[in-house]
C-alpha positions as CSV (number, residue, x, y, z in Angstrom):
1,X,-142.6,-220.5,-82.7
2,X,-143.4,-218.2,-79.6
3,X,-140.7,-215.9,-79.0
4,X,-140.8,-216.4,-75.2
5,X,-140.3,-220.2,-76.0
6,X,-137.4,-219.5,-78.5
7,X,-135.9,-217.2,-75.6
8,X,-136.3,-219.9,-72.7
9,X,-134.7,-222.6,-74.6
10,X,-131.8,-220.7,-75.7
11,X,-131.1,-219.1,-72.0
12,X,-132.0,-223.1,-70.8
13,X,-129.7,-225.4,-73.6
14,X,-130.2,-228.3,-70.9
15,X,-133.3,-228.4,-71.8
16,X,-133.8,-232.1,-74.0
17,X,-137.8,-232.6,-73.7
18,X,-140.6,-229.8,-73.9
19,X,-144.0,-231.1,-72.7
20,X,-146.8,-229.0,-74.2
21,X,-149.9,-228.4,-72.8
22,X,-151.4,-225.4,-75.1
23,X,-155.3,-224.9,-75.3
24,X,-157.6,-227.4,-76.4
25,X,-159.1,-225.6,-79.6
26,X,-158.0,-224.9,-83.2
27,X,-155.6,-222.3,-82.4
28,X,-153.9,-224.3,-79.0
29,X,-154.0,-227.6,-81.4
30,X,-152.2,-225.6,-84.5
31,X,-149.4,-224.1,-82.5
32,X,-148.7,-227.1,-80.4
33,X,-148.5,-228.9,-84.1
34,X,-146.7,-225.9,-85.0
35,X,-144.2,-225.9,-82.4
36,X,-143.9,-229.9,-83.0
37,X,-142.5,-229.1,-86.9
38,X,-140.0,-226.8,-85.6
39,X,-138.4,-228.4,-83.1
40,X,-139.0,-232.0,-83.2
41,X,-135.2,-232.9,-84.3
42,X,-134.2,-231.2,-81.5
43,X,-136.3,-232.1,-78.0
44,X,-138.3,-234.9,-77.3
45,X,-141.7,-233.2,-77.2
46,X,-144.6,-234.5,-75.7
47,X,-148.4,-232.8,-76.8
48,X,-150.4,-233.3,-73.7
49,X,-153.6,-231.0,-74.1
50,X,-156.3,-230.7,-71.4
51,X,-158.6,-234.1,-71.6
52,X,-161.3,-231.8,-69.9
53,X,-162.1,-229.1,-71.3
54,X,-160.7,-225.9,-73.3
55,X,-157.4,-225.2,-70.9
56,X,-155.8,-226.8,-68.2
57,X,-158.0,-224.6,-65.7
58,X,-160.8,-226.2,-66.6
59,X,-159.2,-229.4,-66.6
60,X,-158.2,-228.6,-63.3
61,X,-161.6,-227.3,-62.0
62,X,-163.1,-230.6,-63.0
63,X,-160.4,-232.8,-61.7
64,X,-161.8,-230.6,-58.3
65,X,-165.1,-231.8,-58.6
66,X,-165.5,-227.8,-59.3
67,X,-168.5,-226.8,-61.7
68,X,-170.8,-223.4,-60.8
69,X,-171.2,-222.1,-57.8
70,X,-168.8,-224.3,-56.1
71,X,-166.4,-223.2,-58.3
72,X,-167.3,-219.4,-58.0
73,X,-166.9,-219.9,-53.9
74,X,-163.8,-221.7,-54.4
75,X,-162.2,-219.4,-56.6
76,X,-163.7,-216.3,-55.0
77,X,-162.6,-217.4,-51.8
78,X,-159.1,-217.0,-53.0
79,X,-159.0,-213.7,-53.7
């Protein structure tokens, strides 16, 4: 389990459900599993990956309508 997680929930203990929304590839996918095994007797935990692409950015980004150069003026545009 990440330490920052560990950390959180023991400086939070009113904390009863953990919604994860790691990456949406093998390594996202395995720690979300991961993170499941360990603490699934004690917080409800719900796995909510992206349903658009790799990370909730992009997920985001096409929820925006957002794909090349409307997204590079969008996000350059912020800076």
């Amino acid at each position: 389990m990440p330490v920052s997680l560990a950390r959180y929930l023991e400086d939070y203990p009113s904390i009863h459900r953990i919604d994860l929304h790691l990456d949406n590839d093998l390594a996202g996918r395995t720690a979300a599993q991961n993170i499941i095994t360990q603490l699934g007797g004690t917080y409800e935990l719900r796995d909510r990956p992206p349903t658009q692409g790799k990370d909730v950015n992009d997920a985001l980004q096409h929820k925006l309508g957002l794909t090349g150069k409307a997204r590079e003026k969008y996000f350059c545009a912020e800076r």
